[in-house]
C-alpha positions as CSV (number, residue, x, y, z in Angstrom):
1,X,0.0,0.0,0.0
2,X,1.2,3.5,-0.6
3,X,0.5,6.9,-0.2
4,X,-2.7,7.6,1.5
5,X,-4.5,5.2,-1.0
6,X,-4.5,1.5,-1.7
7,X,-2.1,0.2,-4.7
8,X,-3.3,-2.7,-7.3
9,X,-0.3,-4.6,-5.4
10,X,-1.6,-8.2,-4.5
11,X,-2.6,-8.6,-1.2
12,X,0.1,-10.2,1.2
13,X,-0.9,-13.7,1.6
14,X,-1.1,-16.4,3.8
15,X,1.4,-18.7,5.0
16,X,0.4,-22.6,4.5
17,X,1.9,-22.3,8.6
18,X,-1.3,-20.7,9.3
19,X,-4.7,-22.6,10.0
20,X,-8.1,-20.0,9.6
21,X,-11.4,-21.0,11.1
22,X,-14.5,-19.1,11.4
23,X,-16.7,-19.6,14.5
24,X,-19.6,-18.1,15.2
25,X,-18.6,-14.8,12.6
26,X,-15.1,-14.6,14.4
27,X,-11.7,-15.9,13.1
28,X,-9.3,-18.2,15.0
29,X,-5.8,-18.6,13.4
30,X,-3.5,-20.6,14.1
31,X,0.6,-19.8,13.4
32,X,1.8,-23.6,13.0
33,X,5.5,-22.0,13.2
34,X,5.2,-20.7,16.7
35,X,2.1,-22.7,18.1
36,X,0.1,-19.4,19.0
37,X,-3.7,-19.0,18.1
38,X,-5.2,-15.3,17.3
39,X,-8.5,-14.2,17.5
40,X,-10.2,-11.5,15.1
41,X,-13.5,-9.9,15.6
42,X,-16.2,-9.8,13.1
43,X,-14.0,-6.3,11.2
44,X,-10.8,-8.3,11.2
45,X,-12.3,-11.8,10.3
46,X,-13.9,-9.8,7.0
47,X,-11.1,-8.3,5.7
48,X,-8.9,-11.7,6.2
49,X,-11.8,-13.6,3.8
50,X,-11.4,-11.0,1.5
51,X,-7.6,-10.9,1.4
52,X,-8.3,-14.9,0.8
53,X,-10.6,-14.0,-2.0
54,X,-8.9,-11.2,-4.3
55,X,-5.8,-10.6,-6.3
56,X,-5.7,-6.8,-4.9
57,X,-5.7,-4.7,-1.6
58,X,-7.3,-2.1,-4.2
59,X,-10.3,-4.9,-4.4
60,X,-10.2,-5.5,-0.9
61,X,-10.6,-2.1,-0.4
62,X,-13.7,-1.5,-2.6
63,X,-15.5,-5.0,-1.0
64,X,-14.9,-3.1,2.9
65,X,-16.3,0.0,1.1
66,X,-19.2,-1.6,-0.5
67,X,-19.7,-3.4,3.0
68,X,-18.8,-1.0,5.7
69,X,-19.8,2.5,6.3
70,X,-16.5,3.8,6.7
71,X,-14.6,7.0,5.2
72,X,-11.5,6.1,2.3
73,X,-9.2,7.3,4.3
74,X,-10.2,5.7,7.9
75,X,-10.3,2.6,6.0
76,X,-6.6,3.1,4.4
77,X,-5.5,3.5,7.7
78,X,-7.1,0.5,9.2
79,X,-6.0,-1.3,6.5
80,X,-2.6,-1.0,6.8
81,X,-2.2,-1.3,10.1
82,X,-4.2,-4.3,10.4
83,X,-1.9,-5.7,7.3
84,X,1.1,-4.7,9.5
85,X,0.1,-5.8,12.7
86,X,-0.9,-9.3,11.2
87,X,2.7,-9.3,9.4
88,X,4.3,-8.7,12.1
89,X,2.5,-11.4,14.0
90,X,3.7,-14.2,11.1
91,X,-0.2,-14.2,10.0
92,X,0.6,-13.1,6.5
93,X,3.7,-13.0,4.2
94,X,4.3,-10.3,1.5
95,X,3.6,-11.9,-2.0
96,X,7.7,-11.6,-2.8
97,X,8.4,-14.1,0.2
98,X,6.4,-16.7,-1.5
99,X,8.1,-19.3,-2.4
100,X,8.7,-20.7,-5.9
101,X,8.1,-23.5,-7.4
């Protein structure tokens, strides 16, 4: 993401380390690396679906738009710092770490 708007970037993505179940509208993952389990409310469990579900943050974006009523900008912000927080917790990978096949 850059700026104060979101790129066409893919989204980062998910390590096969991490396990995602939805219970009852809330997300429990599961780092396999580190044995810790996360919770996300009903906000955060969204926005991991959709990151599951789309080729861009731009896309992303426009779904939490389309779904939320929430200001561009509010949502930018939330965005990234929900991306980084989750990075930083091993819950997602940016796309370049992938590995190749």
């Amino acid at each position: 993401m850059t700026g104060p708007g979101i790129d066409d970037a893919p989204p980062p993505r998910i390590p096969g380390d991490v396990l995602f179940s939805v219970l009852d509208g809330q997300a429990v993952l599961l780092n396999l690396a580190t044995g810790v389990y996360h919770g996300l409310d009903a906000v955060g469990t969204r926005i991991f679906e959709l990151l599951s579900e789309h080729d861009s943050l731009r896309a992303v974006r426009t779904a939490m738009l389309d779904e939320f009523d929430v200001e561009p900008e509010q949502l930018d912000r939330d965005l990234r710092d929900f991306l980084s927080e989750l990075s930083g917790r091993g819950l997602l990978e940016a796309d370049d770490e992938a590995p190749t096949s």
